[in-house]
GUTORDO-42181 format. One record per residue: residue in three letters; x, y, z of N, C-alpha, C in turn. Coordinates in steps of 0.05 Angstrom, whole numbers. Last residue first. Layout:
R / rest / nu / nv / nw / cau / cav / caw / cu / cv / cw
R / ALA / X / Y / Z / X / Y / Z / X / Y / Z
...
//
This chain:
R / rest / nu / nv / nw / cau / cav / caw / cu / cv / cw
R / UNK / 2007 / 4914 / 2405 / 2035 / 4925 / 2423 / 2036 / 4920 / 2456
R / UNK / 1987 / 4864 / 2384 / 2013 / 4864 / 2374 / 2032 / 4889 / 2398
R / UNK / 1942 / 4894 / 2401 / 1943 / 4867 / 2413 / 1963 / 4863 / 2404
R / UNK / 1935 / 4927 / 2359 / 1933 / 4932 / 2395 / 1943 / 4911 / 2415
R / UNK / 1940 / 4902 / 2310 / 1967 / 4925 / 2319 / 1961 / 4923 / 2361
R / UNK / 1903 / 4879 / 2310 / 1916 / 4865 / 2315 / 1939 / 4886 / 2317
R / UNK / 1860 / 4919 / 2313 / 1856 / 4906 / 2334 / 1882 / 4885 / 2335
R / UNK / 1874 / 4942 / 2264 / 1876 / 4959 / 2284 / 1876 / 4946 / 2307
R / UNK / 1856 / 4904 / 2226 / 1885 / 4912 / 2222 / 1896 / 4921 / 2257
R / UNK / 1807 / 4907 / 2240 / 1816 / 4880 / 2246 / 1857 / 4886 / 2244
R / UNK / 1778 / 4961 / 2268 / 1788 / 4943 / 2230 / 1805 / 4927 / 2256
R / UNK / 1744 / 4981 / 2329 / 1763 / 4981 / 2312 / 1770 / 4962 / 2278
R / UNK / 1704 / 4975 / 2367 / 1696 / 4986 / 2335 / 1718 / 4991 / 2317
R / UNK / 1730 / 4944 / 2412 / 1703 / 4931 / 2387 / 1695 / 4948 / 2369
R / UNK / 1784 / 4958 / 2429 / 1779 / 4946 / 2404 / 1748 / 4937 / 2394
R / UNK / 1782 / 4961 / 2489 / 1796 / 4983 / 2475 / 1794 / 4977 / 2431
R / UNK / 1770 / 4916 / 2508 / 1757 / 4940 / 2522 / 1765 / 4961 / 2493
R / UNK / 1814 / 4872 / 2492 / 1777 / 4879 / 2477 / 1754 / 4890 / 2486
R / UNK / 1849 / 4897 / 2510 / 1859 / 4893 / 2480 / 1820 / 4883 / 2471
R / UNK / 1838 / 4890 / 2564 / 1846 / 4914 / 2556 / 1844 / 4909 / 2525
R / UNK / 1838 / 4841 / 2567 / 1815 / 4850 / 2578 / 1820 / 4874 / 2556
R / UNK / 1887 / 4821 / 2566 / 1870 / 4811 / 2555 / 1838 / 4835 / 2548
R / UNK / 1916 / 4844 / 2606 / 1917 / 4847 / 2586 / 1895 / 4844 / 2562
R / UNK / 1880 / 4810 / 2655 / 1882 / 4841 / 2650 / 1882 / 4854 / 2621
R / UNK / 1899 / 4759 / 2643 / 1860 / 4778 / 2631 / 1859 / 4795 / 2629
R / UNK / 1941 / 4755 / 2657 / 1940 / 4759 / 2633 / 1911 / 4765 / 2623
R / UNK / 1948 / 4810 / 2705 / 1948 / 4775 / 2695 / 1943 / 4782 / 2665
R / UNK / 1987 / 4841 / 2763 / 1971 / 4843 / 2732 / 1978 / 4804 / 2720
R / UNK / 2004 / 4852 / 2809 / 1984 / 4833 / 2803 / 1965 / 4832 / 2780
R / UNK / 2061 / 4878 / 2803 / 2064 / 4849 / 2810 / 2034 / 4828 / 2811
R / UNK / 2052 / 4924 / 2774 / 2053 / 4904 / 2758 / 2053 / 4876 / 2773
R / UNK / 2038 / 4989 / 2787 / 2032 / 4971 / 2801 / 2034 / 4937 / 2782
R / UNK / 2072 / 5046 / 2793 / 2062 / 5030 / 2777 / 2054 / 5002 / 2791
R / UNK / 2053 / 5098 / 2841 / 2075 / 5081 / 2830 / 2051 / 5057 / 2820
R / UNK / 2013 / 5129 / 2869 / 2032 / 5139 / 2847 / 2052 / 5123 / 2830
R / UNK / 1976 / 5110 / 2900 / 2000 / 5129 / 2912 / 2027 / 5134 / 2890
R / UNK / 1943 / 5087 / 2870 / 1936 / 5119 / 2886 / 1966 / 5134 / 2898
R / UNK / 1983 / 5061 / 2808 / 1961 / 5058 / 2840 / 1954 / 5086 / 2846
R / UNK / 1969 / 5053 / 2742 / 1981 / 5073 / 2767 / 1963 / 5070 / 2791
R / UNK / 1955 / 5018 / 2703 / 1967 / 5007 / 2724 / 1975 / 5026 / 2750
R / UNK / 1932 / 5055 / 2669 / 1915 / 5042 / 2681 / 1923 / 5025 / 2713
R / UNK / 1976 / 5065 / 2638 / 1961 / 5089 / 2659 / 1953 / 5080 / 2677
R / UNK / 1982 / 5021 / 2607 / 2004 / 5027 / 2633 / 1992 / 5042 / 2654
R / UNK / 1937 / 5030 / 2575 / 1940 / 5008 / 2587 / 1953 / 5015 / 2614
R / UNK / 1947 / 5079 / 2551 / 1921 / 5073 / 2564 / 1930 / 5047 / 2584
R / UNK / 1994 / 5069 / 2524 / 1989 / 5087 / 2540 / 1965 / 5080 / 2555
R / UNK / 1999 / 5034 / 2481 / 1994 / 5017 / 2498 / 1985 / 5034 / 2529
R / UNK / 1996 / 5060 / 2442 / 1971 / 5053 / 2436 / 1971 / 5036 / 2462
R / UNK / 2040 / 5086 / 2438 / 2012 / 5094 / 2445 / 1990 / 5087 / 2448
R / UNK / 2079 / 5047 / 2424 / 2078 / 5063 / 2457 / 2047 / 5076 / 2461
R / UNK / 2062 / 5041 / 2369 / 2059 / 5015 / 2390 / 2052 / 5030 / 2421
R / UNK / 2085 / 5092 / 2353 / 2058 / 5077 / 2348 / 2053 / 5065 / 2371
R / UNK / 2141 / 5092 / 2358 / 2121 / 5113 / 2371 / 2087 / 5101 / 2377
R / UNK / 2149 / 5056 / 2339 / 2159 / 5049 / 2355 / 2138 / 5064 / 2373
R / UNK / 2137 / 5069 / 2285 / 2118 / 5050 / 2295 / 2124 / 5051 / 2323
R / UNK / 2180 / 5119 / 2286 / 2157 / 5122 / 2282 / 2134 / 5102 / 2281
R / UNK / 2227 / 5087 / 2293 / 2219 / 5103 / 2305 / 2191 / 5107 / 2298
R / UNK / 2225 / 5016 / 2273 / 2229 / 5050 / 2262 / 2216 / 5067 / 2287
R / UNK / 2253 / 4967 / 2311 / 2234 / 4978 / 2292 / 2244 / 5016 / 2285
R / UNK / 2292 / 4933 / 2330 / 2293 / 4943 / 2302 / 2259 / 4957 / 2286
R / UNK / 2285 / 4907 / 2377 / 2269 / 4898 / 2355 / 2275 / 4912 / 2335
R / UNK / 2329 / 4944 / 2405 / 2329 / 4908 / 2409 / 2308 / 4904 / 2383
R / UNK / 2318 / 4997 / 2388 / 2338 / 4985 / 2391 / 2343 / 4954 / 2391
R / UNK / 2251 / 5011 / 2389 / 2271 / 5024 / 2369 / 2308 / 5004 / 2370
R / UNK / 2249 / 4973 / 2440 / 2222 / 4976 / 2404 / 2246 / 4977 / 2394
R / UNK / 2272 / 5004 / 2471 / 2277 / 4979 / 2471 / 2258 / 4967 / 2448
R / UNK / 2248 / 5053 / 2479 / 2281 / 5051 / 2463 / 2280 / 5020 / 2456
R / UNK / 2190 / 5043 / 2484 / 2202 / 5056 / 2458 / 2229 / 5051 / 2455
R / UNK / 2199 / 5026 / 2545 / 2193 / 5016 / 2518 / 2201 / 5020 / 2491
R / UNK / 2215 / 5076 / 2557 / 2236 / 5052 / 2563 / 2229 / 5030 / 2538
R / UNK / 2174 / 5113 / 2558 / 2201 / 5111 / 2535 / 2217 / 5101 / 2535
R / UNK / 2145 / 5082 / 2589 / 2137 / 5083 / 2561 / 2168 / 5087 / 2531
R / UNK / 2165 / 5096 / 2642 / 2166 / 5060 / 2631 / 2158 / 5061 / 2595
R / UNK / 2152 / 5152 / 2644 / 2195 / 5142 / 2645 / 2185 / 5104 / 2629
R / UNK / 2111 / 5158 / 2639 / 2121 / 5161 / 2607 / 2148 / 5148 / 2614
R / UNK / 2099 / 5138 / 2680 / 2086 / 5120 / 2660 / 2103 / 5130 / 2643
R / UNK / 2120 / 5160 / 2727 / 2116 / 5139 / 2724 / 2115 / 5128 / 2700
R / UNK / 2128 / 5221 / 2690 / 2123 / 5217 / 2714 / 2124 / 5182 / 2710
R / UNK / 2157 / 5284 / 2677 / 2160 / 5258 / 2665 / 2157 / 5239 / 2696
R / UNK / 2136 / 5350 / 2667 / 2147 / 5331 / 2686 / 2141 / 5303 / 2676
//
């Protein structure tokens, strides 16, 4: 069952794969690496919650999810 996050994930992905011209297979990349993130936005009652995300959030997330990562790795995270 395709619930909240993967329907916004593979919204992402087409719009990677179609408007930016990437390859399917980074396109894949990027979506995953942002999975954690989106998850994160699921309220209790099931729906995604974006109208009080800031940019620390983001922020936050890209150096919660990066201090033992290569510098390559931390700028792909922060690139998706």
């Amino acid at each position: 069952m395709e619930g909240p996050v993967e329907t916004v994930l593979a919204g992402h992905r087409e719009y990677l794969s179609r408007a930016r011209g990437l390859r399917e297979t980074t396109a894949r990349g990027y979506v995953d690496v942002v999975r954690p993130f989106v998850g994160s936005r699921l309220g209790a009652d099931g729906r995604l919650t974006w109208d009080s995300l800031t940019a620390a959030d983001v922020i936050g997330f890209v150096v919660a999810s990066t201090p033992t990562h290569s510098r390559g790795t931390a700028a792909l995270t922060a690139t998706a």
